[in-house]
Each structure stands twice: as structure tokens, then as C-alpha cells.
C-alpha positions in Angstrom: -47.9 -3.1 -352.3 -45.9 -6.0 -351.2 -46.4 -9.5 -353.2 -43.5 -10.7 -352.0 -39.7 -10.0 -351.2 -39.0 -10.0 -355.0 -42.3 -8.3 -356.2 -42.9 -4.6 -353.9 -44.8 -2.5 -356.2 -46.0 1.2 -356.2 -49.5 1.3 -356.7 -52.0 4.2 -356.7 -55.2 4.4 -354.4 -57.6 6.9 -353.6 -56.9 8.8 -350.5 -59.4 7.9 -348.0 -61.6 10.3 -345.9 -62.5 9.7 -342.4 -66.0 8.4 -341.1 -67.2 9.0 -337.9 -64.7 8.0 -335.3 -61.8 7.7 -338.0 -58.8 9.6 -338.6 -56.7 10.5 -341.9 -52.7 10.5 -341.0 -50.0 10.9 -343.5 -47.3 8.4 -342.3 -44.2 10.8 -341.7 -41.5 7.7 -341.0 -42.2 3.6 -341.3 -39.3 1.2 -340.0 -39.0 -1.9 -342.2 -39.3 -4.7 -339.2 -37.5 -8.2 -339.7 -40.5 -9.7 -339.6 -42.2 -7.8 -342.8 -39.4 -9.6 -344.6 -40.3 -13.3 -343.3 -42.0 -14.6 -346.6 -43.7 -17.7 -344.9 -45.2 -15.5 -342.2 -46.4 -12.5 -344.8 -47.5 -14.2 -347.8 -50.7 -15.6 -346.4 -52.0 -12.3 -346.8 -50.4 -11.4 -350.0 -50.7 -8.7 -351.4 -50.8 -6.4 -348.9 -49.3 -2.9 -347.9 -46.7 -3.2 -344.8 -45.6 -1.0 -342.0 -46.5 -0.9 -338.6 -43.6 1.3 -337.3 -45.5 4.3 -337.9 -44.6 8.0 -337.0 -47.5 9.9 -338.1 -49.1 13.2 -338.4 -53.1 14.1 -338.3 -54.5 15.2 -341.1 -58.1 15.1 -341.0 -60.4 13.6 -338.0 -64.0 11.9 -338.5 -66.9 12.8 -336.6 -66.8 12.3 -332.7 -63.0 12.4 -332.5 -62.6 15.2 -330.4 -58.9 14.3 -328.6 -57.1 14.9 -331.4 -56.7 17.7 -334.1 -54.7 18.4 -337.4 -51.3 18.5 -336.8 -50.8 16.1 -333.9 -47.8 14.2 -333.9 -48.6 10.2 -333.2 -47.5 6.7 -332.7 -50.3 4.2 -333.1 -50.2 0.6 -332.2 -50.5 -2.1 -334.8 -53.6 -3.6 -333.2 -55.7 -3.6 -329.6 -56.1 -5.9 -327.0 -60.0 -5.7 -325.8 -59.0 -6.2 -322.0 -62.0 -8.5 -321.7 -61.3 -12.0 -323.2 -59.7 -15.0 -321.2 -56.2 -14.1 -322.9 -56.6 -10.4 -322.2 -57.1 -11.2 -318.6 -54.3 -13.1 -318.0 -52.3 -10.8 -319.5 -51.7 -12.5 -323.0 -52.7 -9.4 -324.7 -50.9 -10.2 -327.9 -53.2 -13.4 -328.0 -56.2 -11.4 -327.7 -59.4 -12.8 -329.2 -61.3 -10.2 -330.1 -59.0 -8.5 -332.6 -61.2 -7.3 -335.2 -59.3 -3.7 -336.6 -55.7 -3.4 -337.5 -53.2 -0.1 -338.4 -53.6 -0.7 -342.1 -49.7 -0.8 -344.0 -47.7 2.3 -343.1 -45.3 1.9 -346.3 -48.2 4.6 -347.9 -48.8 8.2 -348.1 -51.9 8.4 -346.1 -53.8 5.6 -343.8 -57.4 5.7 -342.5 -57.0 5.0 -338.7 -60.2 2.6 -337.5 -62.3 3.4 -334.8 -61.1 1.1 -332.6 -57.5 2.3 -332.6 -58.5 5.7 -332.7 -60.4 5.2 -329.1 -57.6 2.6 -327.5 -54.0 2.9 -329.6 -53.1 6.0 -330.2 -49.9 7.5 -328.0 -48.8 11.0 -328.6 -45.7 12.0 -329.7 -43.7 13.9 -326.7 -41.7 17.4 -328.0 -37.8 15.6 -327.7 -39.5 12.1 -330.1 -38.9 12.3 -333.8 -41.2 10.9 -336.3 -37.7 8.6 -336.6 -38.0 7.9 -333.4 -41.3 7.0 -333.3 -40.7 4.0 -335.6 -38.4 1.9 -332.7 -42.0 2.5 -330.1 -43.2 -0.7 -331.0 -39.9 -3.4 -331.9 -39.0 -2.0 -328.3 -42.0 -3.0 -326.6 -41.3 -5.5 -328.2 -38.5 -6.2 -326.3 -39.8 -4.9 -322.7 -42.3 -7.5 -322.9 -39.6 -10.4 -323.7 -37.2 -9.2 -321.4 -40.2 -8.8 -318.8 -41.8 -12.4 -319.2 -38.1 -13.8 -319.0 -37.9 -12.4 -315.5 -34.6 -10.3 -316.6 -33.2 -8.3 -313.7 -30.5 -6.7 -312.0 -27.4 -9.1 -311.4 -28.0 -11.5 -314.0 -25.5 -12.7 -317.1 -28.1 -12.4 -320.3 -26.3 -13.9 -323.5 -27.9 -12.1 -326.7 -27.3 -14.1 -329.4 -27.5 -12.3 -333.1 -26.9 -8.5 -333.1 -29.0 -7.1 -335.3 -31.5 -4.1 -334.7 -33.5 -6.1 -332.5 -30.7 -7.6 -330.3 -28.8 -4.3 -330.0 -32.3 -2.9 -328.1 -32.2 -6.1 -326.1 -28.3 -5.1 -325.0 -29.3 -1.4 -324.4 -32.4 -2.9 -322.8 -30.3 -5.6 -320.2 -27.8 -3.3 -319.3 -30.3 -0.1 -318.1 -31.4 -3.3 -315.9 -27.6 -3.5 -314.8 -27.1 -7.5 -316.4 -24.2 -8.3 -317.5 -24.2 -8.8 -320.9 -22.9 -11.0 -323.8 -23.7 -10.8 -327.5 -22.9 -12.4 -330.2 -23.3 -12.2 -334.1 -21.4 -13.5 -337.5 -20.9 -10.1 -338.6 -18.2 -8.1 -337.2 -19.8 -4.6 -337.6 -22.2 -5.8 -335.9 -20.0 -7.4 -333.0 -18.4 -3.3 -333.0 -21.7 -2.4 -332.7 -22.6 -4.1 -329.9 -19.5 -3.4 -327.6 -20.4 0.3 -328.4 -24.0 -0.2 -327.0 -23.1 -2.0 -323.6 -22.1 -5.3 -324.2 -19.8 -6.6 -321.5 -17.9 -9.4 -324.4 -19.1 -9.4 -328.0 -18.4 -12.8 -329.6 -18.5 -14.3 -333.1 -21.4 -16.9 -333.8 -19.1 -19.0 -335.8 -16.7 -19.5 -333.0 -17.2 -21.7 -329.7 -19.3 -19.3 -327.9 -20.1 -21.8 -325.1 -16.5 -21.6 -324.6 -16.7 -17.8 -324.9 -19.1 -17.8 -322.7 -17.7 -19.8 -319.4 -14.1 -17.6 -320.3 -16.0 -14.5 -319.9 -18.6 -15.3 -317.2 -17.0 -18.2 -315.5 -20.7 -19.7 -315.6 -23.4 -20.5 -318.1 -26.4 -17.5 -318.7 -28.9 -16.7 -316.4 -30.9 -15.8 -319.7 -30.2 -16.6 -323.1 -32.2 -14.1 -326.0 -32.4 -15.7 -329.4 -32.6 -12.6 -331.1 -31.7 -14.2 -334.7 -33.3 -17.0 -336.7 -30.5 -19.1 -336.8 -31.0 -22.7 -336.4 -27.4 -22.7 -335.2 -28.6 -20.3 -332.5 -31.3 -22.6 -330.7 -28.3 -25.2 -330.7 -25.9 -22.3 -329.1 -28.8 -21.6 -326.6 -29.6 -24.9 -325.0 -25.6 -25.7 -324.5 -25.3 -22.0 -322.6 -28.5 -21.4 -320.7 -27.4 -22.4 -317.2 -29.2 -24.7 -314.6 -32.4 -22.5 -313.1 -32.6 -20.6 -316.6 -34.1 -19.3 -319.0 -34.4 -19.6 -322.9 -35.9 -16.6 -324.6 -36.8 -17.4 -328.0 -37.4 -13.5 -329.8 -36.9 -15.3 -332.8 -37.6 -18.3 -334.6 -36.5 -20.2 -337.7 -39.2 -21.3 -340.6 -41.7 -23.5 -340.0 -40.2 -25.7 -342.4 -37.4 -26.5 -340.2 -36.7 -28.7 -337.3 -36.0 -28.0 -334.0 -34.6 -30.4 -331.5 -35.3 -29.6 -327.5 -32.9 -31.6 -324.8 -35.8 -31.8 -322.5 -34.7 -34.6 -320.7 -31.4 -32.0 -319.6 -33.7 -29.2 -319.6 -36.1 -31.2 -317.1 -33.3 -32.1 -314.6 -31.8 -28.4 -314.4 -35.6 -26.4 -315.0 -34.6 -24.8 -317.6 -37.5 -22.4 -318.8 -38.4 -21.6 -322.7 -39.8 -18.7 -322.8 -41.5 -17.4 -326.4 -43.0 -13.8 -326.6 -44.6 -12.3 -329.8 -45.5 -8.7 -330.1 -46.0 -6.5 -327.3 -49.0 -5.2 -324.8 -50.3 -1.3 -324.0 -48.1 -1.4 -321.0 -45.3 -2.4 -322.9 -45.8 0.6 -325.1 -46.1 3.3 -322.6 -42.5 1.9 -321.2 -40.6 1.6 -324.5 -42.1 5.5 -325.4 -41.0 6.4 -321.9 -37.6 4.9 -322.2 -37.2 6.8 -325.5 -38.1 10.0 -324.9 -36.0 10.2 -321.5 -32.8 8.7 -324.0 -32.3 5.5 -321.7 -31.9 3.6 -324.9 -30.5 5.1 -328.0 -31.9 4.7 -331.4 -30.8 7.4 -333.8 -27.2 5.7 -334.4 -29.2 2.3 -335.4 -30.5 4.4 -338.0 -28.5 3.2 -341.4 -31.1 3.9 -344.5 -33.9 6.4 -345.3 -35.5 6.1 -348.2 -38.4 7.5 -350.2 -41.5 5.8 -350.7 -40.5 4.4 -354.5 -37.7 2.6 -353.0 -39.0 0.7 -350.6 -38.2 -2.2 -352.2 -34.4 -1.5 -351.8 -34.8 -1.2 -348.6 -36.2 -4.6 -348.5 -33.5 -6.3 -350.2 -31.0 -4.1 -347.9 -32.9 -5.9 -344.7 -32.8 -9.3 -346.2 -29.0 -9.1 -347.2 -28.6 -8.0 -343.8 -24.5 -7.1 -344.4 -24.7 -3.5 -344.3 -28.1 -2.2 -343.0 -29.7 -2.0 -339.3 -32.7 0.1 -339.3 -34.0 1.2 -342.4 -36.8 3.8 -342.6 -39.0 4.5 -345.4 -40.3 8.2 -345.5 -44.0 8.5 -347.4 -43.8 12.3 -347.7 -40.4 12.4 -349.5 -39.5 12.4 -353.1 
């Protein structure tokens, strides 16, 4: 049960039993995401149990459930788009309206699976997809549908700036679409990390990286991915995003803090922000596909797994950031 980053306690609950249309999983793996640890964006609903990187495995179906049995090995999506509201039909399916059931916290032994999700979010596992695995389906959708809505393609120089978990997919993700690719971050492991996973020219945030950039590419970015929170970052994209561009904003800083667009320069060169939250169904299918045919690699981004009674250190191992990628927290381990 998560209070805040400070306060993550273990708590005992009754283990629910499926109604009609329900399921009972036990959750098998559950990625911490770098968004679980953003305090101004989770404490709203404090307390609350996190986790919606699930790998699960059936335990027990409700009434009517007939497509699934004990046993079968799942991913399920967070939430549902209804395919039926303005948003949904323009394709905004993260903005959908209708919204009403959500995965409940995957940091837990068991979850009750609604209805809804049952019927409309539920992906099975192919043979060759871990439970580990399973955790990256949905930050990697994630990243489809960014990558998609900037118009990336073949040919292009994409700048990725921060290499963390989410920026190394978005390298992996650029170069399968045969970009040529920059990335940059303050840590050097992660700088290693990111030559090892395609990047053309890995480049330290605290240098010039503008400079970096025209030395390397002889040009400004077709796309520039602000994969970190950084408000040095949104400065680094606006002076490398070149004429005709676009600005991908992944990530954002705190609401707290102040942003400052040059859309006078960004109107005579149409530039393009682009900001995408969370994914769409189709974006799913494509992140499991490109997972289970090993087009982009996720075991090595793998750093910590840990038992359910730590997940607090594995929140304070995200938020220090110096040492850990992808940590996983495993529900059915002591």
C-alpha cells in the first residue's frame, strides 16, 4: 500500500473471489514504472496499491468467462478505451471518456480482474514471453504510440534525450525503424548502455549537446524524444529540434515548474510539440508482437527483482535512479 515514496507499507487483505464475469490472477511479475514514483501525479489517490506492469497467471474465473481457464498465462491492460466516445473515435484512446474499471495495483499477491477488462484487455501470453517479459508490454506501447504520433520513420535523425528504461526502448524502438539515433543522459552507464542498444553517438546531458549534435549529424533532429523530466532537457530540445520538426515530450517536469516555449522560432520553422500519455489496444498488440519476435530486447534492462516485502527498496532504487533500470517486484516470492 503506497502512501507515498517514503511510506510503502505491507498490508493484509482478504483475497477476493470472482463474480460473474471476473477473474482471480496472482500477479507472477509487476515493473515499477517512473511514473508510480511521480509523488504529484500519485498522491491524489493516496493510499493506493500500484502496479500496472502486470505478468499474471489465472487462478479462478467468475461466471460467464468462458475464454480463459486456470493456468493461463496473461498481460492485462491498465484500463479500456470504449471505442465509442468522441476521443475514442478520433483515435485519442488514452483520453477516453467512458473509463469507468481499472487493473487494480499489481504490487499484490492476487487482483480481482473487472468485467470490463476481462471482456476488452486481456492479451495472452505467447510460449517464448516471460512473466518478466510481460511487464515491458505496456511502457512499450507506450512508446509505439509516441514514436507513432511523432511520425518517426525510416531515414530520420531522432535525438533521445535521458537514457533511462524508457529511452533505451525508444533507441531500440528508432533504430528497428532504421533512424539514426542520438541519446543522451548524465549518467555514464547509462550513456554505455545506450551505445550497446543502437545508438549511433551517446552524449552526456551536462555537456553542449547541441554542439554534439550538429558534430555528429551535421544538422539539427528530425525528432527530438524527451524521455527524462529534466527541465534542462525541454531547454536542450527546442535548441536541437530542426526546422520542419518535431518535439516529442514522453516526459514532463512537475507541475510546479515553469516551462518556457520559443514559439515565435518554433512558428517560423513549424516546429511540432507533440505530447503522448499512455498507450491504445493497437499499440499493445505491436509492443507484444515486437517482444515476442525479440525485435527489441528487454531482459538485459532487467537490474532488480525483489519480493513483495521490499517493494519499497525498489522504490527508492527507481527514485535514486544511479544504479537501477527496470526493477521488478515478484508477488509469489518470499
Amino acid at each position: 500500500m503506497w502512501y507515498n515514496n517514503n511510506d510503502i507499507r505491507l498490508e493484509e487483505a482478504p483475497t477476493p473471489s470472482p463474480g460473474p464475469g471476473e477473474m482471480l490472477v496472482k500477479v507472477m511479475a509487476c515493473g515499477i514504472c517512473g511514473s508510480d514514483v511521480v509523488e504529484w501525479y500519485r498522491l491524489p489517490r493516496a493510499p493506493l496499491v500500484q502496479g500496472h506492469e502486470a505478468g499474471v497467471e489465472v487462478v479462478e474465473t467468475g461466471a460467464g468467462v468462458s475464454q480463459f481457464k486456470k493456468g493461463d498465462r496473461l498481460f492485462i491492460a491498465p484500463k479500456v478505451p470504449c471505442h465509442k466516445c468522441i476521443y475514442c473515435l478520433k483515435g485519442h484512446y488514452p483520453q477516453c471518456s467512458a473509463i469507468k474499471d481499472r487493473l487494480p495495483g499489481g504490487f499484490a499477491e492476487y487482483i480481482l480482474v473487472p468485467k470490463e477488462l476481462v471482456a476488452n484487455g486481456v492479451y495472452r501470453l505467447p510460449d517464448n514471453v516471460s512473466y518478466e517479459q510481460a511487464t515491458f508490454i505496456e511502457p512499450l506501447a507506450c512508446v509505439v504510440r509516441a514514436q507513432r504520433l511523432a511520425s518517426i520513420e525510416a531515414g530520420q535523425t531522432v535525438l533521445i534525450l535521458g537514457a533511462g528504461m524508457s529511452g533505451l526502448l525508444h533507441i531500440q524502438l528508432a533504430k528497428h525503424k532504421q533512424c539514426k539515433v542520438m541519446a543522451t543522459d548524465a549518467n555514464k552507464r547509462r550513456l554505455e548502455l545506450a551505445r550497446n542498444f543502437g545508438a549511433d553517438h551517446a552524449a552526456d546531458a551536462a555537456a553542449d549537446v547541441p554542439e554534439q549534435l550538429l558534430r555528429f549529424n551535421g544538422r539539427k533532429a528530425d525528432a527530438v524524444i524527451v524521455a527524462t523530466s529534466a527541465l534542462s532537457a525541454l531547454k536542450q530540445a527546442w535548441e536541437t529540434v530542426d526546422m520542419g520538426g518535431v518535439v516529442v515530450l514522453f516526459s514532463v517536469p512537475g507541475p510546479d515548474k515553469e516551462v518556457v516555449v520559443p514559439i515565435n522560432d518554433f512558428w517560423r520553422k513549424e516546429i511540432r510539440i507533440c505530447t503522448s500519455y499512455y498507450c491504445g489496444p493497437q499499440d499493445i498488440e505491436e509492443a507484444l508482437d515486437l517482444i515476442e519476435n525479440r525485435i527489441i530486447k528487454v531482459d538485459d534492462l532487467i537490474t532488480h527483482r525483489l519480493p513483495l516485502k521490499d517493494a519499497g527498496r525498489g522504490f527508492r532504487l527507481l527514485l535514486a535512479g544511479d544504479e537501477s533500470l527496470k526493477v521488478i517486484i515478484k508477488p509469489q516470492e518470499k
